[in-house]
C-alpha positions as CSV (number, residue, x, y, z in Angstrom):
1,X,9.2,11.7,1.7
2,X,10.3,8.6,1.3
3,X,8.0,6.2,2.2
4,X,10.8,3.4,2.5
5,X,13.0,5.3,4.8
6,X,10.1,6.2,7.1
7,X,9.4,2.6,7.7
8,X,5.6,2.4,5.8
9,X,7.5,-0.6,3.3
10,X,7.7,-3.2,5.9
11,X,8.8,-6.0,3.4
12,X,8.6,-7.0,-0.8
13,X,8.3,-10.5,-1.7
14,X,9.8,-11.3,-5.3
15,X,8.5,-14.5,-6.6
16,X,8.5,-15.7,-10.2
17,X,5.9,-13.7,-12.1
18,X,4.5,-11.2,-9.3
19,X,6.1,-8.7,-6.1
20,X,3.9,-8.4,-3.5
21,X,4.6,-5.0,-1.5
22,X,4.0,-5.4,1.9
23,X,2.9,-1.8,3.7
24,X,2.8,-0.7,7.2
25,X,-0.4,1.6,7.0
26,X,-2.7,-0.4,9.9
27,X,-0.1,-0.2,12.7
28,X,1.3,3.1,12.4
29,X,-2.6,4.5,12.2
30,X,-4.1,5.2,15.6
31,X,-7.1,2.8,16.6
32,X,-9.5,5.9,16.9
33,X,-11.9,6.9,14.2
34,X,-11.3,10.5,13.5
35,X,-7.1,8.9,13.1
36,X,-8.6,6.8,10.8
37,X,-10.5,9.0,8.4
38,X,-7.7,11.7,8.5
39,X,-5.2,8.9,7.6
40,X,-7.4,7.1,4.9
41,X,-6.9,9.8,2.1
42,X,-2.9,9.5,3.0
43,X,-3.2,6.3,2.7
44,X,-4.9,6.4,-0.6
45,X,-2.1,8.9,-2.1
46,X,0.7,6.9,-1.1
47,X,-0.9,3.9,-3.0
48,X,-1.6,6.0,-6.1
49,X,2.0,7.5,-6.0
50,X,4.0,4.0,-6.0
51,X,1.3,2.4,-8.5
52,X,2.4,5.6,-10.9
53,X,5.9,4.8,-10.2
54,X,5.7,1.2,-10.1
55,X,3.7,-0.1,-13.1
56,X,5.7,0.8,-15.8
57,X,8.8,-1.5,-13.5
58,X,6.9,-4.1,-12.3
59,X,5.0,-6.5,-14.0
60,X,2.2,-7.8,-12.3
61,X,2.4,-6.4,-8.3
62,X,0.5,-6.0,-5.2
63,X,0.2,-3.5,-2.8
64,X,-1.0,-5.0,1.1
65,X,-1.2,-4.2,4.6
66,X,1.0,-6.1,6.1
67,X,-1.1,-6.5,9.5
68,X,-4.6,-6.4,8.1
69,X,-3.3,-8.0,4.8
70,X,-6.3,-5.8,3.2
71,X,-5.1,-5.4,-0.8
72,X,-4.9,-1.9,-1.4
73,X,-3.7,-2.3,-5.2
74,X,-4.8,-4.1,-7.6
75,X,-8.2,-2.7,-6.6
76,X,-10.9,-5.0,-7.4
77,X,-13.1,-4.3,-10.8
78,X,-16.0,-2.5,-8.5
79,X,-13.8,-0.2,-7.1
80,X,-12.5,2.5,-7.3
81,X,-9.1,4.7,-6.3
């Protein structure tokens, strides 16, 4: 699928040295737990897809939600994908 087409790439902000991706994952998930743990591991896919497709492109690039603004990619040193 394309995630652009289905409306999960709300916006991508191109500044000088970075592109900040910004995703629609929070508010297309339903507020309900069981959603939200069926969702995560689609979530997490979707994120490892574009970083494989992305980081050879891109230089340096982020991947957030753009209503919780959590950063899904670059992941942090302690965690993990």
């Amino acid at each position: 699928m394309d995630i652009v087409s289905e409306g999960l790439v709300s916006k991508v902000v191109v500044e000088e040295d970075r592109v900040t991706i910004y995703v629609a994952f929070a508010r297309n998930t339903p507020v309900h737990p069981f959603a939200m743990a069926v969702n995560w591991p689609l979530q997490a896919r979707i994120v490892r897809d574009m970083v494989k497709v992305l980081e050879d492109k891109l230089g340096y690039f982020e991947i957030v939600d753009d209503t919780s603004l959590q950063r899904y990619y670059p992941l942090d040193d302690e965690e993990e994908v």
